[in-house]
C-alpha positions in Angstrom: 25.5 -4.7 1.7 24.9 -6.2 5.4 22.3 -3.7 6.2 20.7 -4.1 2.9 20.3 -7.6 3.7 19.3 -7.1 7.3 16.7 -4.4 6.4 15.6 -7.0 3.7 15.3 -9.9 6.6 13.5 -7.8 8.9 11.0 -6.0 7.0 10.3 -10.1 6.0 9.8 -10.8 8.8 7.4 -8.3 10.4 5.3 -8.7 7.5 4.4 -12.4 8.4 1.7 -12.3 11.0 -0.3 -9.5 8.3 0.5 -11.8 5.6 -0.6 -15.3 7.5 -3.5 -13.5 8.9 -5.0 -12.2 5.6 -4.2 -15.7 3.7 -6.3 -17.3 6.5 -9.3 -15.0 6.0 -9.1 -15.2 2.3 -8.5 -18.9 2.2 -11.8 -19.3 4.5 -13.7 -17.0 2.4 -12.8 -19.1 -0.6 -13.9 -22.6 1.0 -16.3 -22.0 3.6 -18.5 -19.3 2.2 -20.9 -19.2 -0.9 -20.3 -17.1 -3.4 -23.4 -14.7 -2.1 -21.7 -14.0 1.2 -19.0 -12.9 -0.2 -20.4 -10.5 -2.5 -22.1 -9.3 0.1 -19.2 -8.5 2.5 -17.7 -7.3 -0.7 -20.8 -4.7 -1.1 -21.0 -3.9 2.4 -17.6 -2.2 1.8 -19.6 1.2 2.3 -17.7 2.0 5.6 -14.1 0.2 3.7 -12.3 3.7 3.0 -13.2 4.6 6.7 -11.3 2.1 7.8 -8.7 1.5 5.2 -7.9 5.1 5.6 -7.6 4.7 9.7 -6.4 1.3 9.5 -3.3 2.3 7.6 -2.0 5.3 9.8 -0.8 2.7 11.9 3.1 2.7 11.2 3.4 -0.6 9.9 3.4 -1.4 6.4 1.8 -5.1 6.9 -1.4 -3.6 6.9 -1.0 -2.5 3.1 0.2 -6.1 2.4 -2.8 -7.6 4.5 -5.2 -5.2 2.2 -3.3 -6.6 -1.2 -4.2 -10.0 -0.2 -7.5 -9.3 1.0 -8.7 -7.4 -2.0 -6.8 -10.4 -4.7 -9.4 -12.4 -2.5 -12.2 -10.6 -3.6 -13.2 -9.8 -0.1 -12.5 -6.0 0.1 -13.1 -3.5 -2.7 -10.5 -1.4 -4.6 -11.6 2.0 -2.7 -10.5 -0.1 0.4 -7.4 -1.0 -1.2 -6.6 2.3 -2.2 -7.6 3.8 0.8 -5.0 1.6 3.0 -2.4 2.2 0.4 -2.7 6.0 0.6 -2.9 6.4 4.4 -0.1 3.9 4.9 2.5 5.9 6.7 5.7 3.2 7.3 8.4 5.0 8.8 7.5 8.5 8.3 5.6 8.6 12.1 8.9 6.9 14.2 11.4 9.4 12.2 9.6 12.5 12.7 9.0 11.3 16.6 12.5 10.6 17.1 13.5 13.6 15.5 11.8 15.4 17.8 8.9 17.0 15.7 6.3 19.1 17.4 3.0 16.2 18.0 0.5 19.0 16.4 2.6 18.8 13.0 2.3 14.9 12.8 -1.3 14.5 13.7 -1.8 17.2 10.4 0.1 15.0 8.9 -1.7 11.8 9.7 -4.7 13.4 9.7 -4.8 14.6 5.7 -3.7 11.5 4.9 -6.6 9.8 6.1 -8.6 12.6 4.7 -7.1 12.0 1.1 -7.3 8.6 1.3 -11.4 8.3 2.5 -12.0 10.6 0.0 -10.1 8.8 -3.0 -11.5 5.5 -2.1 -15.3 6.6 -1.6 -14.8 7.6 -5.5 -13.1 4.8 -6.5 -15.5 2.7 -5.2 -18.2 4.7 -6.4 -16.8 4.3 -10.3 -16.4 0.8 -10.2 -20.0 0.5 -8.3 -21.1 2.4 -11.3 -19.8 0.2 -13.9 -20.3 -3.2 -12.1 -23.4 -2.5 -10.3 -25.8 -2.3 -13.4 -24.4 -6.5 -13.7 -25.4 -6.8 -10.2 -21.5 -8.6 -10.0 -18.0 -8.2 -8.3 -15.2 -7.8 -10.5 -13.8 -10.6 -10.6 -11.1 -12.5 -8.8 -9.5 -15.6 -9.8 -9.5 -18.3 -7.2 -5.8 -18.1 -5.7 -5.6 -21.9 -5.3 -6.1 -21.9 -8.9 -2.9 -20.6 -9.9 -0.8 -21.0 -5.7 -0.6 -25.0 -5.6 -1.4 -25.2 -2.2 -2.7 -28.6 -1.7 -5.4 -26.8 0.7 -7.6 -29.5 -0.4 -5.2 -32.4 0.7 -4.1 -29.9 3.9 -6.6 -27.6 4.9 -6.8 -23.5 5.0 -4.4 -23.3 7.8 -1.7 -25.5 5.9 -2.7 -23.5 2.8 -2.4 -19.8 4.2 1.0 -21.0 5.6 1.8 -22.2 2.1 1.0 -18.6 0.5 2.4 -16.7 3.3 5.9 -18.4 2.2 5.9 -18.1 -1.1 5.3 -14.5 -0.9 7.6 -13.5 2.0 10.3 -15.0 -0.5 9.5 -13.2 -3.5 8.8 -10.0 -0.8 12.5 -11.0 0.5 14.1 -11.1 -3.2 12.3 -8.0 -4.7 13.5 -5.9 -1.5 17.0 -7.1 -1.6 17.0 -6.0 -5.4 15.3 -2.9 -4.7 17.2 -1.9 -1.6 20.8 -2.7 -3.6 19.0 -0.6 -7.2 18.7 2.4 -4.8 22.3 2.5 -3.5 23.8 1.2 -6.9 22.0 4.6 -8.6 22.3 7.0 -5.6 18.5 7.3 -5.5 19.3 9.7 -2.4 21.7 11.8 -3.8 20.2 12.2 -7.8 16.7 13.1 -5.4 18.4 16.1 -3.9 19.5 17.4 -7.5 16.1 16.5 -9.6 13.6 18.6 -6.6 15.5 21.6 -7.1 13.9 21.7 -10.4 10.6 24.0 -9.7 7.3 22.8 -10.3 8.3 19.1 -9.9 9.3 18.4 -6.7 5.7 16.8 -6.1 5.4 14.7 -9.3 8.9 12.9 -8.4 8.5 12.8 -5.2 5.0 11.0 -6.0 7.2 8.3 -8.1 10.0 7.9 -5.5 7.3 7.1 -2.9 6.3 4.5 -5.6 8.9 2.4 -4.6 7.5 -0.7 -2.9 10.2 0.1 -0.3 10.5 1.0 3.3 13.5 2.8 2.1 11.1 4.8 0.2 9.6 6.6 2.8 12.4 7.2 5.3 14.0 9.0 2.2 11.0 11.3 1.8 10.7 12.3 5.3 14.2 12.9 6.0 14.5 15.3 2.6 11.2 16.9 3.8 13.5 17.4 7.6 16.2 18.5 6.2 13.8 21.4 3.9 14.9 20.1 0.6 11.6 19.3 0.3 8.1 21.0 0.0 5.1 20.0 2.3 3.4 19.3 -0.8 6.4 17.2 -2.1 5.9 15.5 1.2 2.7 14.4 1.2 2.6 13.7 -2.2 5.5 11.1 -1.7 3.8 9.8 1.3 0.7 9.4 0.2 1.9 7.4 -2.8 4.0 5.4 -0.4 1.9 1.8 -0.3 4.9 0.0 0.9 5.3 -3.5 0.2 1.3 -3.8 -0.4 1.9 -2.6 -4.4 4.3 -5.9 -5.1 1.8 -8.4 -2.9 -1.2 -6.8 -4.7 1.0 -7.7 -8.6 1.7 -11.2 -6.6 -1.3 -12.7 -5.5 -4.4 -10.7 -8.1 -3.9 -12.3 -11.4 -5.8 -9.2 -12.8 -2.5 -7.1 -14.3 -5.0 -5.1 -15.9 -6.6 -4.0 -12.5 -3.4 -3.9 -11.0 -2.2 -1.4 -13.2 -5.4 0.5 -13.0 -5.0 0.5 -9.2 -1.3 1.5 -9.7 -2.4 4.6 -11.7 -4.8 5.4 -9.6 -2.8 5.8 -6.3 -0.2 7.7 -7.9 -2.7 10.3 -9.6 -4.5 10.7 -6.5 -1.6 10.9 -4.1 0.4 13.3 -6.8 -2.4 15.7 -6.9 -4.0 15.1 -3.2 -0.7 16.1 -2.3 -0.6 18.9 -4.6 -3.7 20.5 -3.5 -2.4 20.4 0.0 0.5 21.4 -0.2 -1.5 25.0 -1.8 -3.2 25.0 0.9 -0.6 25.8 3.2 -1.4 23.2 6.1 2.2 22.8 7.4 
């Protein structure tokens, strides 16, 4: 229970400076730029999936949050999103370093991630494009002082992102502790061992356990994919479907549950199946 709560804490924690930083940006877009500039940092997301895919290699799952709030801002576009979220590696690249792993199979790794993810998030961006861009419009999203409270009015942006950046590290805090004490209560570990012997599905629930908006998630996938219980495909399927905490900042902060869903589909589909194909391919 201590290290639940500890893990809980921690993970909080390190997400704060993302979370701040994002807020800040967001919170500036909303009040200091017209509506025009925004849409047009919005459309210049040509070169987004480059970076969301690069951007979220790094082993730190604040940049998936950072991208949640970002995009529920309206200032980066769901291929972006979806990029980071797929490329977002968490605690996959410190395991497999401590553990010793040969440094040509983690850069495969890495490396078709961010593949998988540019790819995924040039197409997604390329759909909505082509059912938004005949409107000449962004899809919308709401104003988060709208529906946040923040007094940013009475207190400024700086006040305001601290105000967001609060409110969601506690509901970030409360879901993990929930989370983290759901996976030990069911023996998510131990039932994962059983259910991947099953052939053909190792992949598709490896996909959903790496839908858990959980560091926890990831550790688990890696160290089943160590221990050869699991497939490479298995692997990067769970991996690549790994967002972190970005998936319960993205359902906090965009008031759109229908393009939250839609985005949640999405990364599982594409992760599922991206890892999948490689895994066929025989890359590790």
């Amino acid at each position: 229970m201590q290290e639940i709560l500890l893990d809980s804490i921690i993970d909080c924690l390190k997400l704060l400076p993302f979370l701040y930083l994002s807020y800040l940006v967001v919170e500036y877009a909303e009040h200091k730029m017209s509506s025009k500039t925004k849409e047009l940092i919005y459309r210049a997301g040509k070169a987004g999936p480059f970076l969301g895919g690069l951007i979220g290699i790094i082993p730190q799952c604040g940049f998936s949050a950072a991208a949640a709030g970002l995009f529920a801002g309206g200032m980066v576009s769901p291929g972006t999103l979806l990029a980071v979220f797929l490329s977002t590696s968490d605690e996959m690249l410190p395991i497999m370093v401590s553990e010793g792993i040969e440094p040509s199979v983690i850069i495969k790794i890495l490396a078709v991630k961010v593949v998988v993810a540019i790819i995924a998030g040039l197409v997604l961006d390329l759909v909505v494009e082509h059912i938004f861009g005949r409107r000449n419009e962004m899809p919308e999203h709401p104003d988060m002082c709208e529906h946040g409270h923040c007094g940013c009015g009475e207190h400024g942006i700086w006040y305001s992102a601290m105000h967001h950046t609060v409110r969601t590290a506690a509901f970030l805090f409360l879901i993990s502790l929930v989370i983290g004490f759901g996976m030990e209560w069911l023996g998510i570990a131990g039932a994962s061992k059983e259910m991947v012997k099953i052939p053909g599905v190792e992949a598709v629930l490896a996909g959903l356990v790496g839908m858990i908006p959980n560091c926890a998630a990831s550790v688990l996938i890696t160290q089943l994919f160590l221990e050869g219980i699991l497939g490479s495909g298995a692997l990067f399927a769970g991996l690549l479907c790994g967002a972190g905490t970005g998936l319960l900042v993205l359902y906090r902060e965009n008031q759109s549950k229908k393009m939250n869903l839609a985005i949640t589909a999405v990364l599982y589909v594409s992760g599922t199946v991206g890892g999948m194909i490689v895994g066929g391919l025989g890359i590790l």
